[in-house]
BANUTI-882123 format. One record per residue (C-alpha): residue in one letter; y, x, z negated. Coordinates in steps of 0.05 Angstrom, whole numbers, always signed. Layout:
BEGIN
- A, Y, X, Z
...
//
This chain:
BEGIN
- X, -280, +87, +594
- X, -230, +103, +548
- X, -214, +175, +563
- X, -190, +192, +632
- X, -193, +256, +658
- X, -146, +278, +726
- X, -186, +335, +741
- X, -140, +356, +807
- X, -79, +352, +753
- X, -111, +364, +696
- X, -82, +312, +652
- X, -119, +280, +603
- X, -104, +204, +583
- X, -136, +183, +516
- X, -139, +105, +501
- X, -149, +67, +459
- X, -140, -13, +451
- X, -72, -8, +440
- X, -50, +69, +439
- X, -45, +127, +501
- X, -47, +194, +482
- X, -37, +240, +538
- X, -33, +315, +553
- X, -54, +365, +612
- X, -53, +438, +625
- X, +16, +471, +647
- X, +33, +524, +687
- X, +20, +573, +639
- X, -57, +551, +620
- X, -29, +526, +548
- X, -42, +451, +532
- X, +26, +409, +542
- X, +41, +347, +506
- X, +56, +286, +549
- X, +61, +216, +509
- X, +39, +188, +440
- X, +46, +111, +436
- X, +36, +36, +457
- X, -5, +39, +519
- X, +9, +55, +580
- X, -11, +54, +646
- X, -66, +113, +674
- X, -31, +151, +733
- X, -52, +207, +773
- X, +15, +242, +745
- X, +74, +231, +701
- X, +133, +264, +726
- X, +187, +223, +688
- X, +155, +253, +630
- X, +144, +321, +648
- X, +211, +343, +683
- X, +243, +400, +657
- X, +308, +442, +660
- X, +334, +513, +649
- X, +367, +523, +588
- X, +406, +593, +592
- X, +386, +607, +520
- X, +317, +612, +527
- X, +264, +655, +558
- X, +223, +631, +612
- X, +154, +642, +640
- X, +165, +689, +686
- X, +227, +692, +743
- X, +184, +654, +795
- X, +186, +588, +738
- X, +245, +591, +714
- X, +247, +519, +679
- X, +186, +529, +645
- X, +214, +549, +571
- X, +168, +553, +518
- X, +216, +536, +472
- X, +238, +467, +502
- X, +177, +441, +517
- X, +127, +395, +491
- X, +62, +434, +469
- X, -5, +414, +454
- X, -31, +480, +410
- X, +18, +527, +403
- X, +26, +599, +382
- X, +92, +647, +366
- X, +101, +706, +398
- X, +119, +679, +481
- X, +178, +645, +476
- X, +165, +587, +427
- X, +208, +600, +365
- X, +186, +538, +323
- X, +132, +548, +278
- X, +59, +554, +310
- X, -9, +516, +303
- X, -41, +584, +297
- X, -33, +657, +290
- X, -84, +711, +298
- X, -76, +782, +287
- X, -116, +827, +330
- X, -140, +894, +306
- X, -82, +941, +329
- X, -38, +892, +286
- X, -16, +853, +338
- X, -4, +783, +329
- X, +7, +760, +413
- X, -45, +710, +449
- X, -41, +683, +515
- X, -87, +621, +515
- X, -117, +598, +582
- X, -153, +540, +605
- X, -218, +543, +616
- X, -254, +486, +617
- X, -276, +421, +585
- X, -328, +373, +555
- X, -336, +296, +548
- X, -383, +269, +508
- X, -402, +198, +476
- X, -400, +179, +410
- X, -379, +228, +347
- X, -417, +275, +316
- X, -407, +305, +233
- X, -377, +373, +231
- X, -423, +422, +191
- X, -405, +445, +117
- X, -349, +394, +120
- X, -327, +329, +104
- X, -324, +297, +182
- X, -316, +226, +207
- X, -377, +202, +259
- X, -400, +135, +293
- X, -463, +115, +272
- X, -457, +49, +300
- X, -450, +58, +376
- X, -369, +33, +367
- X, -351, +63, +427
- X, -327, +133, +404
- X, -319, +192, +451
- X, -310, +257, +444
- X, -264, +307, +480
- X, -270, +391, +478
- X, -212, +429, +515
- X, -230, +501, +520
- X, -185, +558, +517
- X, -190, +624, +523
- X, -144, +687, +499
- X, -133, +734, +557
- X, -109, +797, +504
- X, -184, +789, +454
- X, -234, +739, +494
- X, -218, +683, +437
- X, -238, +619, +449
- X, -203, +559, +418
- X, -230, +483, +432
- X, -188, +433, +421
- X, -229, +368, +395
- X, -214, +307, +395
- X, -246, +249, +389
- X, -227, +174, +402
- X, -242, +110, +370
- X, -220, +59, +406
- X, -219, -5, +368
- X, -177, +24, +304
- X, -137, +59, +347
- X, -150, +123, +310
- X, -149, +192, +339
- X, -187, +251, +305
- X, -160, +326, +322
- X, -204, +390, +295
- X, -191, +459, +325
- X, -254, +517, +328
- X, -240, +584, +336
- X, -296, +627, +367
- X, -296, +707, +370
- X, -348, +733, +423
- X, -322, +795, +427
- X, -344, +867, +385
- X, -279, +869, +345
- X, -260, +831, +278
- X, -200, +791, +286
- X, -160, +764, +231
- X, -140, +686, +235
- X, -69, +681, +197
- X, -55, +608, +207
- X, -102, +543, +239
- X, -74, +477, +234
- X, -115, +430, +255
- X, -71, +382, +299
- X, -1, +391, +328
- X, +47, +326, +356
- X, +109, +349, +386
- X, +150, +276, +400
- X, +197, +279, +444
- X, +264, +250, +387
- X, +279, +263, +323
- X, +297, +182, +302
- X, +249, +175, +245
- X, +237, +161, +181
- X, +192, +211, +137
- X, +156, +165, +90
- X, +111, +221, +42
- X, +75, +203, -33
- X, +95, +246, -85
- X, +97, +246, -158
- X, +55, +281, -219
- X, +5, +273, -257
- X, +10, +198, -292
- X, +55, +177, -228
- X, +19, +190, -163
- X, +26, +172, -92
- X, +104, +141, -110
- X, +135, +115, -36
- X, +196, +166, -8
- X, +234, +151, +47
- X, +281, +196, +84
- X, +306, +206, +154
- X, +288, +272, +199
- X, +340, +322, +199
- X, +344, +387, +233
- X, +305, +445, +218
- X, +232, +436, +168
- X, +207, +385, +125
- X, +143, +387, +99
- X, +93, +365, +39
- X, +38, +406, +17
- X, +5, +433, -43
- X, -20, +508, -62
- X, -67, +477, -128
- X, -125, +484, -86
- X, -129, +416, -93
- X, -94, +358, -53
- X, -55, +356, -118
- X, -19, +299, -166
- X, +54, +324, -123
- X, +40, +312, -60
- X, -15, +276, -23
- X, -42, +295, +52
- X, -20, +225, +77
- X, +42, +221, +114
- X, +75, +161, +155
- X, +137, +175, +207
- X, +163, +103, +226
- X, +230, +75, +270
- X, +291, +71, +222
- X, +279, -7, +227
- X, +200, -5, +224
- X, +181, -40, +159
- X, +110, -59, +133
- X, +113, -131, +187
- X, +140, -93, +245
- X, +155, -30, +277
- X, +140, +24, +302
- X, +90, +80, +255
- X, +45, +138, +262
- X, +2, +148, +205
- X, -32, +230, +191
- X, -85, +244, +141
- X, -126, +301, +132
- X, -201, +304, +117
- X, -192, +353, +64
- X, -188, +362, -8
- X, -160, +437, -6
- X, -93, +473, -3
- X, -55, +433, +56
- X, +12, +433, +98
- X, +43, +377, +130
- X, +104, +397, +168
- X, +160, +366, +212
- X, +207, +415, +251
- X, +264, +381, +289
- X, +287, +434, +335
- X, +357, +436, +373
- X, +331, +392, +423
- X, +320, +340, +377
- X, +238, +354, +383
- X, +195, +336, +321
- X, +135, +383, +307
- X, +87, +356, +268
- X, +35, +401, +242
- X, -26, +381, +199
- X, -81, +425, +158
- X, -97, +475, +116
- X, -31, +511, +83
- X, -28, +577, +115
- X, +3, +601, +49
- X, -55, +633, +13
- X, -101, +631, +72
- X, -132, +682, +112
- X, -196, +684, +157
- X, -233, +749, +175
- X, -267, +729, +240
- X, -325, +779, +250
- X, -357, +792, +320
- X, -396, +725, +342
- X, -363, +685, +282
- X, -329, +616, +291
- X, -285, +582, +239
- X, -283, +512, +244
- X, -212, +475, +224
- X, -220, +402, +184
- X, -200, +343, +218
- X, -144, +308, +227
- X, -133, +239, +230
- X, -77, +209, +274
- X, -60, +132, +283
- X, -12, +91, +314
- X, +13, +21, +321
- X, +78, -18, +339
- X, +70, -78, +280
- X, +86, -46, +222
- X, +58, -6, +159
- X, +21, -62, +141
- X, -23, -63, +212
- X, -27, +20, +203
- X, -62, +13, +143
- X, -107, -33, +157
- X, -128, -1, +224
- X, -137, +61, +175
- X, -183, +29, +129
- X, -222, -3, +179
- X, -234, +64, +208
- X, -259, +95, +145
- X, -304, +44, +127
- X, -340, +51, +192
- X, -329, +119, +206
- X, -317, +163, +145
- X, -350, +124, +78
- X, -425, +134, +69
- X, -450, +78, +102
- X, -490, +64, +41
- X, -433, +40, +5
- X, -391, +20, +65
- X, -389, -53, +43
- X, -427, -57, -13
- X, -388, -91, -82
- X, -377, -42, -129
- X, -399, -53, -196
- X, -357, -77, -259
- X, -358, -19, -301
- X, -330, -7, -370
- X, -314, +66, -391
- X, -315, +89, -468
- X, -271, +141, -461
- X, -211, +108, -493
- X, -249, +68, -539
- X, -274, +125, -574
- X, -251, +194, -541
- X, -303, +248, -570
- X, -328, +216, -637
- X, -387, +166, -615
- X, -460, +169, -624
- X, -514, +130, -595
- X, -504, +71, -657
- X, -437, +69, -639
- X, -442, +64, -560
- X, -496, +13, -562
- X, -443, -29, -604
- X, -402, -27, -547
- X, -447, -34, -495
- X, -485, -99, -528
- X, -413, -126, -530
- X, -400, -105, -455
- X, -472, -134, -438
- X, -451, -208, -466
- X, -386, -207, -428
- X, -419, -201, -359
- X, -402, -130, -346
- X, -456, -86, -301
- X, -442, -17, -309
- X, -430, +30, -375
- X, -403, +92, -366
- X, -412, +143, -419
- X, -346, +192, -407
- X, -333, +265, -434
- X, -369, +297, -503
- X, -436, +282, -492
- X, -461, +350, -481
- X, -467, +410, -505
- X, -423, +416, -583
- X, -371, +375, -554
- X, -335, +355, -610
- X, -271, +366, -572
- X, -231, +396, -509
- X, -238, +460, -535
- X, -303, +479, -521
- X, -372, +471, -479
- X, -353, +454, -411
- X, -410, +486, -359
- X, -465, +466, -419
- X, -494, +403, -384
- X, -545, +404, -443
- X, -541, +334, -486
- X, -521, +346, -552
- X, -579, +324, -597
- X, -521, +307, -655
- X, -504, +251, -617
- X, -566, +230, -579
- X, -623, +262, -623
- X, -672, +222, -589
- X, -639, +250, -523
- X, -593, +206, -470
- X, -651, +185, -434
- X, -664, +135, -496
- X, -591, +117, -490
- X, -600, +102, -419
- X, -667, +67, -419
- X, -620, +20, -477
- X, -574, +8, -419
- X, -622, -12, -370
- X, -663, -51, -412
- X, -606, -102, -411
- X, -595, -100, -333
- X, -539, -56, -332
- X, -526, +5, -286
- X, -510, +81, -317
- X, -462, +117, -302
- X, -442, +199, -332
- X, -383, +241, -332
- X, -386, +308, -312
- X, -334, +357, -296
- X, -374, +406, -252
- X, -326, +457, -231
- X, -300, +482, -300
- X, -320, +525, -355
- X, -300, +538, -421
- X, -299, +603, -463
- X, -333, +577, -517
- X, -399, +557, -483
- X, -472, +588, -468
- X, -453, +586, -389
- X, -392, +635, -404
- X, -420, +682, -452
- X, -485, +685, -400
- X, -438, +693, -343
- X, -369, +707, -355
- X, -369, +736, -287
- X, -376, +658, -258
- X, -309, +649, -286
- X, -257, +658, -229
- X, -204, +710, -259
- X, -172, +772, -239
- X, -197, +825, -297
- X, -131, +863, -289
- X, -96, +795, -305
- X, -86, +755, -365
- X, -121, +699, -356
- X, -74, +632, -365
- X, -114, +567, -387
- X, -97, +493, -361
- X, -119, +441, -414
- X, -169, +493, -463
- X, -213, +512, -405
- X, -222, +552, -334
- X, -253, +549, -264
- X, -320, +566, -240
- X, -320, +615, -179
- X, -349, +550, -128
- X, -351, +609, -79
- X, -415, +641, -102
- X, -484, +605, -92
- X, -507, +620, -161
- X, -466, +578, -188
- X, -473, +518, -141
- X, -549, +529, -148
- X, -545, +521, -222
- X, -493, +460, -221
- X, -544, +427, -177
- X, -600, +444, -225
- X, -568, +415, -281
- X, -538, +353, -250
- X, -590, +333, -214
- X, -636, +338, -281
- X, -588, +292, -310
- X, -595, +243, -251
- X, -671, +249, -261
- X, -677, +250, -333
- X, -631, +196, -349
- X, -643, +148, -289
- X, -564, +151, -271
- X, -529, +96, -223
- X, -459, +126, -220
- X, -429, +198, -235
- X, -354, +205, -249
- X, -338, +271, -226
- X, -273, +305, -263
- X, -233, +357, -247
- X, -176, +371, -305
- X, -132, +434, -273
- X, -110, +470, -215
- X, -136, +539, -207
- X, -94, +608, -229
- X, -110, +676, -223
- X, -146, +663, -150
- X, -195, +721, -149
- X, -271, +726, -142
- X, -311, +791, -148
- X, -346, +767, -102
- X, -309, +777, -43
- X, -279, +842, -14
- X, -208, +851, -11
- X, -193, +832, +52
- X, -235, +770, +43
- X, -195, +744, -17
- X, -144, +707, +19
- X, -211, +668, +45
- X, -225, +641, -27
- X, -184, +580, -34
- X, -222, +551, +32
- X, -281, +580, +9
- X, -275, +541, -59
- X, -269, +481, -32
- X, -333, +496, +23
- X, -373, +507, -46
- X, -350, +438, -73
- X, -371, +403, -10
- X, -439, +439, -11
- X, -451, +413, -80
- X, -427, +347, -58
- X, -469, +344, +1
- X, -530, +363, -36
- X, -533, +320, -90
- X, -514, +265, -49
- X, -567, +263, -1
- X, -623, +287, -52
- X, -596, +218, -98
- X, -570, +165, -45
- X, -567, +112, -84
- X, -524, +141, -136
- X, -445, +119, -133
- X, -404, +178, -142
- X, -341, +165, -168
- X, -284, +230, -147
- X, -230, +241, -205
- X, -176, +308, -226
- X, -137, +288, -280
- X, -137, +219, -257
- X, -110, +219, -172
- X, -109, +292, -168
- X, -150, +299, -114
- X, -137, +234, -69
- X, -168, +251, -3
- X, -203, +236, +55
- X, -248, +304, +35
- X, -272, +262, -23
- X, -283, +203, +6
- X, -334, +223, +51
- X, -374, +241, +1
- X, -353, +188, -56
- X, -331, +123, -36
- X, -286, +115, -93
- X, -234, +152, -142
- X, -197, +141, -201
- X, -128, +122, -180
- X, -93, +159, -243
- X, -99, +173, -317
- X, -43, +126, -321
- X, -63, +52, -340
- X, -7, +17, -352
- X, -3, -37, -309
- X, +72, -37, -296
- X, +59, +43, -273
- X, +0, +16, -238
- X, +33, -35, -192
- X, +71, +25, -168
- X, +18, +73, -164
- X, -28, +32, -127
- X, +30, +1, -87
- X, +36, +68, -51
- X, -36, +82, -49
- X, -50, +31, -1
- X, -4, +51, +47
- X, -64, +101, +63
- X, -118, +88, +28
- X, -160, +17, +23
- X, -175, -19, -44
- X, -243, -3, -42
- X, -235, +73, -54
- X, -177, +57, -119
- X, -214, +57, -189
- X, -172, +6, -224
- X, -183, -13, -303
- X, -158, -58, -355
- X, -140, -11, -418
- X, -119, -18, -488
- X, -46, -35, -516
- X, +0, +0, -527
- X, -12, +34, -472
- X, -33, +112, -485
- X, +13, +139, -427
- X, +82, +103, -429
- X, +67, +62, -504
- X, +82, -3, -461
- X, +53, -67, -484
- X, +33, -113, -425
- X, -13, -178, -432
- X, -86, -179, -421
- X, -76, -227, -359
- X, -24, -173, -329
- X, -75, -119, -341
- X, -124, -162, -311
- X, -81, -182, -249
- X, -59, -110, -231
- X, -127, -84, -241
- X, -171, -135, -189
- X, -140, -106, -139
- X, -190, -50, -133
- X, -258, -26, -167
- X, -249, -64, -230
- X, -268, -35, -304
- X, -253, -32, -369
- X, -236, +29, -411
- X, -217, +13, -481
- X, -246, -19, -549
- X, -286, -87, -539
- X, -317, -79, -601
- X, -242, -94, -635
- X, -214, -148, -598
- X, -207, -219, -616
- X, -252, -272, -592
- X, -191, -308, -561
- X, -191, -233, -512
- X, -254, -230, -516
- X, -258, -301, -481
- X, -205, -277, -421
- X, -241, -217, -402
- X, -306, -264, -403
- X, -260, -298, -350
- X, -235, -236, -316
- X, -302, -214, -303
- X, -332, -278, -281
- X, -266, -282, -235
- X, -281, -218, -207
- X, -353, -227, -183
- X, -329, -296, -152
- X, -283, -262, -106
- X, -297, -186, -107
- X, -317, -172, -44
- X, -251, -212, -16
- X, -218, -161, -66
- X, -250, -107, -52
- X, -256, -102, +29
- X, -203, -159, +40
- X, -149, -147, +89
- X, -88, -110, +52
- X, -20, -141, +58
- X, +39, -122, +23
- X, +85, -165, +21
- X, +150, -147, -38
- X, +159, -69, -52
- X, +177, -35, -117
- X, +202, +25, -70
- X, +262, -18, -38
- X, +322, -58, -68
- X, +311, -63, -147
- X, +233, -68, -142
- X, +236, -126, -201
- X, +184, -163, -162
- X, +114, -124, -131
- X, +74, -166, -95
- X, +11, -167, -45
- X, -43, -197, -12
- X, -110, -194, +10
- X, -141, -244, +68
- X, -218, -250, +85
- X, -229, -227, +167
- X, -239, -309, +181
- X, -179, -324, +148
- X, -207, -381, +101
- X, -187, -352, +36
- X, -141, -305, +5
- X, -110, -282, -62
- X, -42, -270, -77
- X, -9, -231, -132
- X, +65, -223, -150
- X, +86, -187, -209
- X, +152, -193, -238
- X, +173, -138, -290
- X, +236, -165, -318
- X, +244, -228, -333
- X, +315, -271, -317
- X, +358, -317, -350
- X, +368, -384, -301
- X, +347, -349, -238
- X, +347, -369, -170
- X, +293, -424, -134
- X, +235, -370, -121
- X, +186, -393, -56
- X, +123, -340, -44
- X, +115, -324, +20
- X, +44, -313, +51
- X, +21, -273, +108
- X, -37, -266, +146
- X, -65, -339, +157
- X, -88, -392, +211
- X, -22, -416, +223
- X, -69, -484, +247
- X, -103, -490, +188
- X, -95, -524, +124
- X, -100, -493, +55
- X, -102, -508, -16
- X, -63, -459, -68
- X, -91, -451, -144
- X, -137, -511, -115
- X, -67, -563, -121
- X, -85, -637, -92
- X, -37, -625, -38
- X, -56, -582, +29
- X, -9, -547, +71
- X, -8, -516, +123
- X, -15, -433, +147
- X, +57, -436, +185
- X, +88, -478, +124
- X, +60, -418, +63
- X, +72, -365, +114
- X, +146, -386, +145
- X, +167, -433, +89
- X, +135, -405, +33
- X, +104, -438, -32
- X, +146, -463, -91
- X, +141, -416, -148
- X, +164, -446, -220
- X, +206, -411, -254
- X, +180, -363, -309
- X, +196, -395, -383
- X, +195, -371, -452
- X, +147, -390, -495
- X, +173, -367, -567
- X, +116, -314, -578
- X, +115, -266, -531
- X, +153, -234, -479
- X, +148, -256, -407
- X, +168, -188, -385
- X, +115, -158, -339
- X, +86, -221, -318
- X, +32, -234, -258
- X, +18, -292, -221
- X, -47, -301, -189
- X, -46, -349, -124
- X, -123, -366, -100
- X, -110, -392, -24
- X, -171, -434, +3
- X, -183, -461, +76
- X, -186, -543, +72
//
């Protein structure tokens, strides 16, 4: 049993192979928090961790309880309005316009296993792993609200999921103002914030910073996780590192408008509140309505970032991917977009894709421009019609072409937008989400379907799924190119329109849903402007994204760097692109390119048609490299090892080691080369200490305690006369004697 109930106490102990979580009901019927951490001990009570004192500056629970202050004590869910001052979990506002609840116990549910939440992205256990599921009921003495609490446990990735549904049984609407969907109040303040911020081009880049009083927080308002800020979020010791230490790790199953928030009060309490941003957000809760929260996703280990994150991405390949694609190798794609931008045809594709075919690559995708008059980014987005200029004998010819030679198919779409110069808009200009007294401000040449009507989904569903038909697709690389202005929908009633940007985001997870349980088999690919929209939300749904529009492998090693601190290498869309490079102008070597890039779902995305046959030869190698060892590369256990985010960051490195610890590949990455540096040894983590190895398959063996305590001799990095040895990557292939 891992979740212990005290029903004469009412404390509820929650663990799992390594973690406790524990809370029980207090004196005033609210949820209390007890202890997040290593595991501990089950006890019928825990006094040393519930004692409290009077404060004179703070209002109590009534005369007869005294020490029982709202605001200095540890709560589970709370709300503003008795006493608690910090900010709340939720708010609801009641009809006469007040805001006041008064949550009581009422009961509870235990359950085995872990079901999916409808209409949104949920983990589950399929597989019998020994999940359970908790449901604390509360109810509100002022309206008849009910709030459950749910969480449920999986034990062997030490993993904790928190939703929260709100219920309204009785006759009047109430308003719901604010619903996180899980609250951690620790009991210090002596941690490091460690959030992934950046822009478009420069995602998910590593901050550090220590808690200080009063709020911190990340979030985004794009209706969209966003470029600035992603929903992943560690707190860690001041000592913790990625080997050791202490670290809790929050994510968020959602690919909307989000909050993360730490409030250190003036008893040196941390808050931490996670879910949707109640900025922009409203909920009109109608008689007999619930509104269900997404989930929350809380983890927790003593050994280091490095152990969180793979505990994490164990956990979402067996409880969040589509167990379709849980471990199966993604294919070796190569993407035409910056080979040829809008002006192809079918002659000029199949060039292309003949050359891609000889190489040993399995997948072409054809990107934007092949629909509509699509000429450029100007014009017929929400026209999912091929354009016969460019495929007159349609794209199922193309695609039969493709297949012929054994290779998968894979299509671009961009789903969600709409341009003004297209059938869809001058048909239904209503679909477009504006405000009509508003000027309307476009992002990029185009604008946002209203994903809150179910016209619209409908016909995106039509058409896509036509496509899927017609042309016999594989793989669909779904876009999304701005953020969304002028947040209106006609539609919805006024006091409904703070509802929308959830709404929008329920309409792109019905379209989701749909098409992927009518096509299975197809391998949806998530995408906004490259990592805009980074998320758990996605993943659920498609099992990988493209990491960012930026390709450069020097960005790259940073980008994906960070990435992994939440995120495993399965889900990062990685590709080898052309010279200089079109974001930064940066010119790296093919075998850099090629070294950054097999660290994920490896591709190409530039002209193959143009290169010499001495390139042509290494990405031969590349590929045949890469379907040697993918699925060690792909699903391998994550290490890193040297960070770009600490010191000067000259050297990146990382590794990846198979579950049975026979093999492993190492990269390190220097960007700058040195004149007459130091002796340089590599040192190795995750091996058999007992067992002997081979490194780039040398004569001699060593070994796991020598590569991982001594470390392996690296030679220094020489000149050659012709090129710079400036961003160079070194590949070391570890194999069990």
């Amino acid at each position: 049993m891992t979740i212990h109930v005290n029903e004469a106490n009412l404390i509820f102990h929650l663990q799992t192979d390594h973690t406790s979580y524990i809370f029980q009901i207090m004196e005033n019927g609210e949820a209390g928090q007890i202890y997040y951490g290593r595991k501990i001990h089950v006890q019928p009570a825990y006094q040393n961790l519930t004692s409290k004192e009077w404060r004179d500056d703070n209002p109590s629970l009534s005369e007869a309880a005294p020490n029982f202050q709202p605001a200095a004590i540890k709560a589970e869910y709370s709300s503003l309005g008795k006493g608690d001052f910090r900010y709340p979990a939720f708010q609801i506002t009641q009809k006469n316009g007040s805001r006041i609840t008064e949550l009581q116990y009422d009961h509870y549910q235990l359950s085995a296993g872990k079901k999916r939440l409808a209409g949104l992205p949920s983990t589950f256990d399929d597989t019998d792993d020994d999940a359970q599921t908790l449901i604390i009921s509360f109810k509100d003495q002022i309206t008849g609200l009910t709030v459950d609490l749910n969480y449920s446990l999986f034990p062997h990735q030490d993993v904790i999921v928190r939703s929260t549904t709100f219920t309204n049984p009785s006759s009047e609407k109430l308003v719901i103002d604010r619903a996180l969907s899980s609250q951690l109040d620790l009991p210090d303040d002596n941690y490091d914030l460690i959030q992934f911020s950046g822009t478009w081009a420069k995602e998910r880049h590593l901050y550090r910073n220590h808690l200080r009083p009063g709020i911190q927080s990340i979030s985004s308002l794009r209706t969209s996780s966003s470029h600035q800020q992603n929903p992943f979020m560690i707190l860690v010791r001041p000592e913790t590192t990625d080997q050791q230490g202490a670290a809790f790790g929050f994510n968020l199953v959602y690919s909307g408008n989000f909050l993360d928030s730490i409030e250190v009060d003036q008893y040196n309490t941390s808050r931490i509140l996670t879910g949707i941003n109640p900025d922009e957000f409203g909920w009109q809760l109608g008689p007999g309505a619930s509104f269900q929260t997404p989930e929350a996703v809380l983890s927790y280990t003593s050994n280091g970032m490095n152990q969180l994150s793979q505990q994490l991405a164990d956990f979402y390949s067996q409880h969040l991917v589509n167990p379709r694609f849980t471990h199966q190798d993604r294919p070796i794609l190569i993407n035409n977009w910056e080979a040829t931008y809008f002006d192809f045809d079918e002659a000029k594709l199949m060039t292309i894709v003949n050359q891609a075919h000889q190489l040993g690559i399995e997948m072409f995708v054809l990107d934007d421009g092949w629909f509509g008059h699509r000429d450029d980014d100007t014009t017929s987005l929400g026209d999912w019609f091929v354009d016969k200029k460019k495929f007159p004998n349609g794209i199922e010819h193309f695609s039969q072409q493709v297949h012929e030679l054994g290779m998968k198919f894979g299509l671009w779409f961009e789903p969600e937008m709409i341009s003004i110069d297209s059938d869809l808009y001058r048909k239904h200009p209503d679909w477009m989400i504006h405000d009509p007294k508003s000027t309307p401000t476009p992002g990029r040449h185009q604008f946002v379907l209203d994903m809150t009507r179910q016209d619209v989904i409908d016909y995106l569903y039509d058409r896509i799924s036509h496509m899927i038909e017609s042309a016999k697709l594989d793989y669909i690389k779904w876009d999304m190119n701005r953020h969304i202005t002028e947040m209106f929908s006609s539609q919805l009633t006024a006091a409904q329109q703070l509802e929308m940007p959830h709404r929008y985001i329920l309409g792109v997870y019905q379209l989701y849903d749909r098409l992927t349980k009518a096509y299975p088999d197809v391998l949806f690919e998530s995408c906004a402007s490259g990592g805009g929209r980074f998320d758990l939300g996605l993943m659920y749904y498609a099992p990988q994204a493209w990491t960012s529009d930026d390709t450069d492998a020097a960005e790259r090693m940073l980008i994906q760097f960070g990435t992994s601190y939440g995120y495993p290498q399965s889900m990062m869309g990685a590709h080898v692109s052309a010279v200089p490079n079109d974001q930064v102008g940066r010119v790296t070597s093919l075998k850099t390119r090629g070294a950054v890039a097999l660290f994920g779902d490896f591709g190409y995305e530039l002209d193959i048609t143009k290169m010499s046959p001495t390139e042509l030869t290494q990405i031969k190698e590349q590929v045949a490299f890469y379907k040697q060892h993918r699925h060690l590369l792909q699903f391998g256990k994550f290490y890193r090892l040297d960070s770009p985010f600490v010191g000067k960051g000259n050297v990146i490195s990382w590794q990846v080691v198979s579950n049975d610890q026979k093999q492993a590949i190492a990269a390190r990455y220097q960007l700058l080369n040195q004149p007459n540096p130091p002796y340089t040894r590599f040192y190795f983590t995750g091996l058999d200490p007992d067992r002997e190895y081979r490194v780039n398959d040398d004569s001699e063996t060593y070994y796991g305690d020598e590569l991982m305590n001594a470390g392996y001799f690296v030679p220094t990095i020489k000149p050659n006369g012709e090129t710079s040895q400036d961003f160079n990557a070194q590949l070391f292939i570890v194999k069990a004697v």
